[in-house]
Each structure stands twice: as C-alpha cells, then as structure tokens.
C-alpha positions as a printed NumPy array, in Angstrom:
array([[  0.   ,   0.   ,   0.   ],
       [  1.363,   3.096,  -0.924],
       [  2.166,   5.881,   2.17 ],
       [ -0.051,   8.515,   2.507],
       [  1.729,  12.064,   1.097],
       [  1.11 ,  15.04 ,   2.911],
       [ -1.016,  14.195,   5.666],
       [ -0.649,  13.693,   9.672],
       [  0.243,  10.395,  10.099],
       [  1.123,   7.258,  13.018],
       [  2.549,   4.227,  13.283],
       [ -0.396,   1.087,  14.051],
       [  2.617,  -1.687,  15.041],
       [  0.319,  -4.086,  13.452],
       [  3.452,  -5.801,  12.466],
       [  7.006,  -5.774,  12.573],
       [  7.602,  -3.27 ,   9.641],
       [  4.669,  -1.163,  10.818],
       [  1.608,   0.384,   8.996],
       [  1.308,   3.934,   7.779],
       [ -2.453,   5.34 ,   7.946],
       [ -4.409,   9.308,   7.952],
       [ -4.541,   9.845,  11.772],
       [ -7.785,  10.837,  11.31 ],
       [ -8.936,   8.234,   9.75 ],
       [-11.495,   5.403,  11.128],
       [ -8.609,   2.893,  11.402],
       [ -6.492,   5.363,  13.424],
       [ -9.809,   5.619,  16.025],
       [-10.992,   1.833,  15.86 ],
       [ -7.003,   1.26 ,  17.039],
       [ -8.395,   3.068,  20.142],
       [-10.708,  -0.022,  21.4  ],
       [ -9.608,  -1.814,  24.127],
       [ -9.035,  -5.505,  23.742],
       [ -9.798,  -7.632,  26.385],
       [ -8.643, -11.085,  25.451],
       [ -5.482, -12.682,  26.765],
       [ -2.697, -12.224,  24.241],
       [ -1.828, -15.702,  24.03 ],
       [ -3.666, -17.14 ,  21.08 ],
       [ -5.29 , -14.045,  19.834],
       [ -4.326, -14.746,  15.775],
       [ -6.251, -11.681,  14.724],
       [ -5.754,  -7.993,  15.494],
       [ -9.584,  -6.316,  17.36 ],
       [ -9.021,  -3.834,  14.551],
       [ -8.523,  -5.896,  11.758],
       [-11.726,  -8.031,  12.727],
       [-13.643,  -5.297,  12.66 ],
       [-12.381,  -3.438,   9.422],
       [-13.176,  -6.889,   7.791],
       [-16.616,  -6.968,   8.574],
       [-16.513,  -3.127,   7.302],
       [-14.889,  -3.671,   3.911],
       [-17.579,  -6.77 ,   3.669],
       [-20.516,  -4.677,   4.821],
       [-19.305,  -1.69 ,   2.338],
       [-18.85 ,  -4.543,  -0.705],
       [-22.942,  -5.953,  -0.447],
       [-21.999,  -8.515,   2.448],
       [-24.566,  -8.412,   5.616],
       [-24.82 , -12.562,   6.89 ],
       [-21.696, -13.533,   9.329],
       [-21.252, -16.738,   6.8  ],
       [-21.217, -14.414,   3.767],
       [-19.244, -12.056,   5.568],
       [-16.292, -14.974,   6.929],
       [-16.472, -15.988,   2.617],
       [-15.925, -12.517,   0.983],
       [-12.807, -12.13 ,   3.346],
       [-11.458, -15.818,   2.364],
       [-11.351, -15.449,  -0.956],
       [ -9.744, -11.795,  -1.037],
       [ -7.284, -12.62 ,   2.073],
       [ -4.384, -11.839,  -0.115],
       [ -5.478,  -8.557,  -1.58 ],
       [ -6.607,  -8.095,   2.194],
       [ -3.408,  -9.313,   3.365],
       [ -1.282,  -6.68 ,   1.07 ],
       [ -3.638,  -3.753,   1.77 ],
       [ -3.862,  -3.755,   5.705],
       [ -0.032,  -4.784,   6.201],
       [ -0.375,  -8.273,   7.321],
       [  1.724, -10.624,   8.218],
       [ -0.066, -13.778,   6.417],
       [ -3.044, -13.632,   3.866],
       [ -5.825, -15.997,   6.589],
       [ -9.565, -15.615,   7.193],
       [-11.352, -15.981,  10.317],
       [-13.775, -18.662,  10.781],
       [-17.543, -17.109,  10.937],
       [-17.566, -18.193,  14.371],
       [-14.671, -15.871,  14.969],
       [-16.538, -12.992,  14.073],
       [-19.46 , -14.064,  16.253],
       [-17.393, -14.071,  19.435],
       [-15.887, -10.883,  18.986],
       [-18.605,  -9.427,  17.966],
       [-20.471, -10.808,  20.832],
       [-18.678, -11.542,  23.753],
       [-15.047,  -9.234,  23.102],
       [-15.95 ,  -5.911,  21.434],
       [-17.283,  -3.048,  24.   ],
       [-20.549,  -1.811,  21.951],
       [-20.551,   1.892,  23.61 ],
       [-16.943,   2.27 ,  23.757],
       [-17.3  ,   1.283,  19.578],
       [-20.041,   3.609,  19.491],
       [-18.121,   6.528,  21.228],
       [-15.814,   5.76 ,  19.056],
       [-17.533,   6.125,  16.108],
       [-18.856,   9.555,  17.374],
       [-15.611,  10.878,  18.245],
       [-15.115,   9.901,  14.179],
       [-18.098,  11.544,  12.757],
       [-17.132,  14.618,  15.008],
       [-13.771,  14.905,  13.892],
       [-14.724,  14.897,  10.298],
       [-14.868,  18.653,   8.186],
       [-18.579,  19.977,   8.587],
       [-19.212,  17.797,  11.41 ],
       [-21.626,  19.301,  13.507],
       [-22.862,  21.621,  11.843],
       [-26.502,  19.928,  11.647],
       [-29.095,  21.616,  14.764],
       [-31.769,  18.645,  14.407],
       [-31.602,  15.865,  16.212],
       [-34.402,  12.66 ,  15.302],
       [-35.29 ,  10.786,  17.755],
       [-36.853,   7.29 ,  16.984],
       [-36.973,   3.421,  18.013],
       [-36.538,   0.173,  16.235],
       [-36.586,  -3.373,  16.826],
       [-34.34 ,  -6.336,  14.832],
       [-36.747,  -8.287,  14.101],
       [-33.87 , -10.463,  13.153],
       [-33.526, -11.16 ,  17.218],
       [-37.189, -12.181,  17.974],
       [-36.917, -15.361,  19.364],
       [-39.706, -18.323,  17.671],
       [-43.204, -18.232,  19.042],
       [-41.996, -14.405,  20.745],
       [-43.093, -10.963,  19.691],
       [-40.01 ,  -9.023,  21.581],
       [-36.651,  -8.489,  20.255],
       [-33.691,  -6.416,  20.437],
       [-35.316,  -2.487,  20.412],
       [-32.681,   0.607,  19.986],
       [-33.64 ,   4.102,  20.499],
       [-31.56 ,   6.165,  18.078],
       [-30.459,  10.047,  17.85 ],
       [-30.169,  10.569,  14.155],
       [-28.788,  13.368,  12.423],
       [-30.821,  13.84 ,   9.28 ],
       [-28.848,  15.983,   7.394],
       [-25.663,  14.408,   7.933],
       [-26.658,  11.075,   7.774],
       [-25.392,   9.396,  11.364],
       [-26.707,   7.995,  14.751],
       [-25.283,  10.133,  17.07 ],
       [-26.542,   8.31 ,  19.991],
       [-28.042,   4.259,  20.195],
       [-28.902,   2.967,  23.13 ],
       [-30.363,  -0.509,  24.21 ],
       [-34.256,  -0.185,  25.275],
       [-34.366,  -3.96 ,  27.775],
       [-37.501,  -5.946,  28.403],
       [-38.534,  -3.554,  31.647],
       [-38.65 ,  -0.326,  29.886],
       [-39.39 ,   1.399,  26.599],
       [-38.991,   3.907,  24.639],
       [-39.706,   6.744,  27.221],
       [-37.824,   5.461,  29.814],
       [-34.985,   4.761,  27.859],
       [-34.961,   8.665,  26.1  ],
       [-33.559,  10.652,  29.12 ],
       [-30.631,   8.506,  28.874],
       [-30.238,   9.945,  25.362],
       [-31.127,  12.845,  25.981],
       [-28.582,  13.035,  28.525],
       [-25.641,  12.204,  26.498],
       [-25.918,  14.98 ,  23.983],
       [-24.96 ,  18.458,  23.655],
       [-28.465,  20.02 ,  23.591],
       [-27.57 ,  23.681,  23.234],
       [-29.104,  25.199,  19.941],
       [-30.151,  21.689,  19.135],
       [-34.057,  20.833,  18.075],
       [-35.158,  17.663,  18.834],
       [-37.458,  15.993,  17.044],
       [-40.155,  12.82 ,  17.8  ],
       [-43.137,  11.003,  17.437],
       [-46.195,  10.797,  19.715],
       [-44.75 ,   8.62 ,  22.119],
       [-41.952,  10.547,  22.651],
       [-43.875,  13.958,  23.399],
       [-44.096,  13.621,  26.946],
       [-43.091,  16.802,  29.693],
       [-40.168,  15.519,  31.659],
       [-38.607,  14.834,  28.122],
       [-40.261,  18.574,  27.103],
       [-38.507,  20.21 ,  30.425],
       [-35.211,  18.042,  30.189],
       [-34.162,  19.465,  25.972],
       [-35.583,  22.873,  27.021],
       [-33.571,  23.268,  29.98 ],
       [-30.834,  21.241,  28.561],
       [-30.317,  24.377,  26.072],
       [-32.694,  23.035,  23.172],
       [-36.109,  23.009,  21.882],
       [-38.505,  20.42 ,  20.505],
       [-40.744,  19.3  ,  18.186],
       [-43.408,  16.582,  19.136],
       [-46.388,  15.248,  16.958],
       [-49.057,  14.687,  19.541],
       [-51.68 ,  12.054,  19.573],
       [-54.149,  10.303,  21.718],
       [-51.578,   9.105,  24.344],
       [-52.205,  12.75 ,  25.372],
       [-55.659,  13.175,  25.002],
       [-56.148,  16.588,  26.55 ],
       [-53.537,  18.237,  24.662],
       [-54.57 ,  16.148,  21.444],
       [-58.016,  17.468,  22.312],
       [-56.897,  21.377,  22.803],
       [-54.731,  21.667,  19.843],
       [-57.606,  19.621,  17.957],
       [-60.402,  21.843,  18.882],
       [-58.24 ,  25.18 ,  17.894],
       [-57.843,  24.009,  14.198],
       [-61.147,  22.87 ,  14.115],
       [-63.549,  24.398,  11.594],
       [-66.202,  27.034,  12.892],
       [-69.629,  26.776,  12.611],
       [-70.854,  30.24 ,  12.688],
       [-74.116,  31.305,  13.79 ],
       [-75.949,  33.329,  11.362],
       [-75.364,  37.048,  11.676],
       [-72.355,  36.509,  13.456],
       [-68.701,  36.695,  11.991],
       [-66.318,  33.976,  12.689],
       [-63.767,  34.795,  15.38 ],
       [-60.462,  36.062,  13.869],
       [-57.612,  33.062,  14.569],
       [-53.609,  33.96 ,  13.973],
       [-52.707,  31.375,  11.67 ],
       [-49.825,  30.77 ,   9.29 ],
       [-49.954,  28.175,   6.288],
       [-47.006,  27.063,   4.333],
       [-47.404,  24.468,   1.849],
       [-45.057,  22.188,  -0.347],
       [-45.76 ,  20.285,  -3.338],
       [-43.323,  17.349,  -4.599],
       [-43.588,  14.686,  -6.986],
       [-41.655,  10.931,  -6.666],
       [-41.591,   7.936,  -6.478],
       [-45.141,   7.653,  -8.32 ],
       [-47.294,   9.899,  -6.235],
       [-47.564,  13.667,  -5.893],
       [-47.627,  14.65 ,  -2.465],
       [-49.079,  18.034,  -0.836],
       [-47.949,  18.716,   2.763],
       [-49.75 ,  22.005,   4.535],
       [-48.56 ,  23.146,   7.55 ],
       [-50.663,  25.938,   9.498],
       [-49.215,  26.796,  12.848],
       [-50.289,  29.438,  15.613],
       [-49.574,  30.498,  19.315],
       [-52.716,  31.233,  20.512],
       [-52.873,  28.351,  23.016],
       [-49.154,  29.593,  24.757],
       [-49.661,  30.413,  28.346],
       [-53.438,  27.937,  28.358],
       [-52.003,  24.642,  27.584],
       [-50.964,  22.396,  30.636],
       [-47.356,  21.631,  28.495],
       [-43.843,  22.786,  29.724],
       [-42.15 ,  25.757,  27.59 ],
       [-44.492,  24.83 ,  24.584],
       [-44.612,  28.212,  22.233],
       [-46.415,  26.902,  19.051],
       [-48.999,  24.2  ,  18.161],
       [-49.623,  23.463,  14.503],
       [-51.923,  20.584,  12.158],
       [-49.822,  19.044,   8.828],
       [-52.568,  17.812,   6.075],
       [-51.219,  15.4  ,   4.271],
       [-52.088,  14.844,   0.722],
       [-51.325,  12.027,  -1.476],
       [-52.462,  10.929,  -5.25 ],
       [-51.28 ,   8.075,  -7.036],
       [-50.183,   8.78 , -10.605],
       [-50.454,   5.478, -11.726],
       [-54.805,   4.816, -10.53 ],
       [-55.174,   7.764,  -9.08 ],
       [-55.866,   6.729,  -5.657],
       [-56.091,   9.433,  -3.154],
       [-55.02 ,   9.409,   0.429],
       [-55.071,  12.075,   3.169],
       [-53.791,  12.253,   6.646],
       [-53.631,  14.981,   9.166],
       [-51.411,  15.459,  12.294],
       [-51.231,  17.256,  15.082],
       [-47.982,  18.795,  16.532],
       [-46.598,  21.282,  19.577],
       [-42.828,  22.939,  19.585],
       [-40.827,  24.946,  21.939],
       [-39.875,  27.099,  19.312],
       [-41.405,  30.587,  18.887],
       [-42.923,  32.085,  15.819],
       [-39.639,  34.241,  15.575],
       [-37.604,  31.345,  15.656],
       [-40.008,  28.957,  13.571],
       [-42.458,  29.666,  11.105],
       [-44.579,  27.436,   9.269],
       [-42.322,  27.526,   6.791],
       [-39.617,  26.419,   8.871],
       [-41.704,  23.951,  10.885],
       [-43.098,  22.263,   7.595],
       [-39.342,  21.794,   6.761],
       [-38.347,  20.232,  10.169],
       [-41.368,  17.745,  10.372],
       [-40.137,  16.593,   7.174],
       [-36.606,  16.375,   7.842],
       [-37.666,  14.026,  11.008],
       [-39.526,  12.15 ,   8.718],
       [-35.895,  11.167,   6.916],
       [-35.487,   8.724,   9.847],
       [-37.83 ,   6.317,   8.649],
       [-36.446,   6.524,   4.817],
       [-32.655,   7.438,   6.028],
       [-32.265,   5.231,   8.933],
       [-34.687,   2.359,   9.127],
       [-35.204,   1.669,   5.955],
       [-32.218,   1.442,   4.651],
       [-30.561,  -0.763,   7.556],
       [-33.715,  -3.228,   7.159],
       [-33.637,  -3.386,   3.125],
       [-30.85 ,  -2.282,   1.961],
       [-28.295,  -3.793,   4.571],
       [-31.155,  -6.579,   5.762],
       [-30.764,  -5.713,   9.199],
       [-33.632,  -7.826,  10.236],
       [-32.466, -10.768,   8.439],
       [-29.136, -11.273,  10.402],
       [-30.105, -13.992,  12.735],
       [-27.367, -13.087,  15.533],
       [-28.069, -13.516,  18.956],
       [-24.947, -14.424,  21.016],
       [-24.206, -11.845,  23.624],
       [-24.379,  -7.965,  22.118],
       [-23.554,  -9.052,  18.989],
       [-26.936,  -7.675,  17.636],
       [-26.098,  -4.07 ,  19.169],
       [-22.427,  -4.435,  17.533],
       [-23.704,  -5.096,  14.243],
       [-26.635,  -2.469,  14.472],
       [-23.84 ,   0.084,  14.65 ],
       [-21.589,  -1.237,  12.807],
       [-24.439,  -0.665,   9.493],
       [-25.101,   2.901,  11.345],
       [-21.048,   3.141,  10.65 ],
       [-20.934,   2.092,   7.378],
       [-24.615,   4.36 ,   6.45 ],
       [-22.611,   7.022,   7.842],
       [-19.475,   6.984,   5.896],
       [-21.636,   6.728,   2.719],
       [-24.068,   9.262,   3.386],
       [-21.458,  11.768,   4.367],
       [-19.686,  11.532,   1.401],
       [-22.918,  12.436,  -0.744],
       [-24.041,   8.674,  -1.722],
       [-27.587,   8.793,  -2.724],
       [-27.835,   5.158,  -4.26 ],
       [-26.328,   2.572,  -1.018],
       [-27.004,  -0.481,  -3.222],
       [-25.136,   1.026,  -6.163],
       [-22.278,   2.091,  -4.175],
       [-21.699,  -1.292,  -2.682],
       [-21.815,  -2.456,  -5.954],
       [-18.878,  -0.377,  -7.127],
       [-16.879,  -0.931,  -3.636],
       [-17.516,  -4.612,  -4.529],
       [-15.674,  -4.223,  -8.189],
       [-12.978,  -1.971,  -6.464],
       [-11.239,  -3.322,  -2.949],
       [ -8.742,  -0.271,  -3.162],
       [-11.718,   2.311,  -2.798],
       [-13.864,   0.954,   0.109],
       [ -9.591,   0.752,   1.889],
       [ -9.328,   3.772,   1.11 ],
       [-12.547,   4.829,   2.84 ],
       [-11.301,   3.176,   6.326],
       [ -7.701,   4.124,   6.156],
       [ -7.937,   7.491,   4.55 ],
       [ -8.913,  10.878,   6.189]])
C-alpha cells in the first residue's frame, strides 16, 4: 500500500515493519478499542476483525457466513492492503465471538462519534431525530419481543449520534432521558413522534439548552383534544362573523416515487400560556395529501404537533421543513438498515452481537451518506468491483 503524502500520520505496530495510515482516519480511532482477550492465542488484530466486517458490509456482504467468505477469498489482496503478516480468514464463528462476547458496543459507538465529530462539517446539523426500532432479526420463535434501539439521528448528515439498548422492563420513554442526557443540547431541536412527546422529556431538551418538536396524539388526550379543537372548523351562527384566529400556512408540493404529495402546515400560538405543556410556544396541524399517478388513488392524513420554538424562531415555513426532515429517519435510517443492509435478516443472537452489528451498518450508512451517496445499493456495488476504494474509505482521512 502506498504511504499517505502530505497528511498527519502514526505508526499502528500491526506488524514488525509497521503500517502507515491518515490519523484521522477510522482505522487510526478503531485502534483506540480496548481488547480484552489474553494475548496468548489471539491470531487476529480487534481492529482488523472489525475493518473486515466493514470492507464486507461496504462490498454488499450483511450474513456472518457471507461475511467470513468474501474475506477468504480476497485474504491476499486483504493481506497486502492492511499490512499483514499472512493472507488468513477468520472462521464465521470468529466474528461471532468478537462481535459478541469481546468488542465493547458503547466504547465502539463513542468511538464512532468521536469519528463523525472529527470529520470537516461535522456538527454543523441543529436537528436531532429521535426514533426506536426493533431487529426483528432477534425475535426469538413463538416471541413478539426483540432487540429495540432508540436512536439520535442526524438527518442531514446522515449518522446515529446516539443508540442505546431499550431492555424488556422499559421502553422507549424510559430509555430517552438517557439519550437525551448524552448529547450536547444547546441550539439543538429535537425531534419525535407521539410517544416521545411527553413533559419531563419537554422540560429536560428545554432546559438542557434546546427546543422540541413533538407530533401529539391520543396518548395525550387533553392536549390532542386542545390543539384539535383550535384548528377545528367554525360553525358560525348566522349574523355573526367567525372569530379572527392567527394562523400561518405554508405548503409544499413534490412529486416521486409515483405519487404527488401536498404537505400544509398551518401553525399558531394562541394556546401559549393555556395549555398544561412545559415551555411549549407553538402548536400546529400538517394535512397530508397524497395521489397516485399510476390509478389515481387518493389518500389524506392529518397530524397534530406542539414545539418549543417561537414564531420568531419557527415559522410554518420552517416547521413544515423540520417535520419533514424528522420524517428522513424512517427513509434514512430504518429503511435502509432493514432493506438495503437486511438488518432484520441477520439472525445473531450471542451476547451484544446484535447491538455491535446495528452500529456497525449505522457506521458504514454514515461513511456513505457523508460523502454524498444517494444510491447505497449502487455504491456497494462499485466498492464490490474496487477493494482499493472501500480501503481507502477506512484508512484514509
């Protein structure tokens, strides 16, 4: 492998002759997790293990057995790129221990953040998604509960921030404050679904230095009633004039993926200082608006939502734009890990190895999406036909 030019650089000791990398690049910080295992009979490096599974996961790979076969038969291109000493391939079951029982999953994962932060432009993104998910792939037969994650997603720059592990006594509300708790909130909005829009989460990002946005539903019925009743149409007596309401209406209209879709926004403040809500500022109702090129088939949906955010700070304009950002989780995040990596079809389930692989495909989403990847299954088809690029994405700044 040639040495980097013209760049900060260390020395990994992964052999003898020693290994040249960016300092800043993902190999330098995965070099930073501890290894636990006795050094007697360790044949494989924690870092090389895990830069495997990487290149595989980058290259179309996502099964442990399809993973353990795409190393074996490129262990000598492997060999020559990474510096080491033989060209051998570790037995599937190899991965499956480290991945279960050796690797620390939130000292990977603080890892991975210190990464993402270090990058150019890092950062700079002020909303913060919050939303669960469960791998299905860990549902035990005859069971309905799995492995859940709550996730803090950064829409617009394409990484979890934050994952933690929602057990079998909690859920998704329980398990937010401990989010919550381990990121900066200043200047930050955070946004969630209905569960999520509860007050000690409300007075925690306030008073934390941030704001939120919340859709609202019927797991708070009086403030789904409230907000509800203020958008509602008027029936007006006759001879009397409807009473004047301080609304503001943005609207959008897009066309994909064989629909067109309207989105209307109208927001007000009129309910600050009489709803029973911590620090909420604004309440608004989103009418959603969908038709079917192909049949023309028409859907609608309309939801309710309350923010932290003033008019001055958020208008409908601006609110229309950050519901829809949040929205990016589902088609970002979620659906992407479960399709396009086929999250829920990796059967692991010894130890944390589930957790370890969840953010190891938040890792490898992240490096793509930063780098302006719109098509993932396209771009693991090129880093399939070309080793020396998807290297070059681990070892390079």
């Amino acid at each position: 492998m040639d040495v980097l030019r013209d760049t900060p650089t260390f020395d990994v000791n992964l052999n003898p002759d020693g290994f040249v990398v960016d300092l800043g690049s993902l190999y330098a910080f995965l070099c930073k997790l501890k290894d636990c295992r006795h050094a007697r009979g360790v044949r494989y490096a924690l870092v090389t293990i895990l830069v495997f599974v990487i290149l595989a996961k980058l290259a179309g790979e996502d099964r442990l057995a399809g993973i353990a076969e795409w190393v074996q038969h490129r262990k000598e291109a492997l060999a020559e790129a990474l510096h080491l000493k033989k060209p051998r391939a570790p037995h599937r079951t190899t991965y499956s221990r480290i991945l279960g029982r050796v690797i620390d999953v939130a000292e990977f994962e603080q890892l991975v953040r210190e990464y993402f932060a270090s990058q150019p432009q890092a950062g700079c993104s002020i909303l913060i998604a919050l939303d669960g998910k469960t791998l299905r792939g860990t549902i035990p037969a005859g069971q309905t509960r799995g492995l859940h994650l709550l996730a803090a997603f950064l829409p617009s720059e394409g990484w979890v921030i934050v994952q933690v592990e929602v057990d079998g006594k909690e859920n998704e509300i329980s398990a937010a404050p401990r989010v919550l708790k381990a990121l900066d909130l200043r200047g930050k909005i955070v946004t969630g679904d209905a569960l999520l829009a509860q007050r000690d989460l409300s007075v925690q990002i306030v008073e934390g230095g941030g704001d939120y946005v919340w859709t609202v539903k019927d797991n708070q019925p009086q403030l789904c009633q409230d907000i509800t009743t203020l958008f509602a149409p008027e029936h007006c007596v006759k001879g009397f004039s409807p009473a004047v309401k301080d609304f503001r209406t943005a609207t959008t209209i897009e066309k994909g993926h064989g629909r067109i879709e309207r989105r209307t926004l109208t927001a007000s403040d009129e309910l600050k200082g009489y709803l029973d809500w911590p620090y909420a500022e604004q309440v608004f109702k989103l009418e959603r608006h969908f038709k079917r090129v192909k049949d023309g088939k028409v859907m609608d949906e309309v939801v309710y939502g309350i923010t932290s955010l003033t008019q001055t700070e958020a208008g409908a304009e601006r609110l229309l734009e950050i519901v829809r950002t949040h929205w990016q989780i589902e088609n970002g995040l979620h659906y992407r890990r479960d399709e396009t990596l086929r999250e829920d079809w990796c059967h692991l389930r010894l130890g944390h190895a589930p957790h370890t692989m969840a953010a190891i495909n938040n890792l490898v989403l992240g490096l793509l999406l930063r780098r302006g990847v719109k098509n993932v299954p396209q771009a693991r088809r090129r880093f399939e036909a070309h080793l020396n690029e998807a290297v070059a994405l681990v070892l390079r700044c």
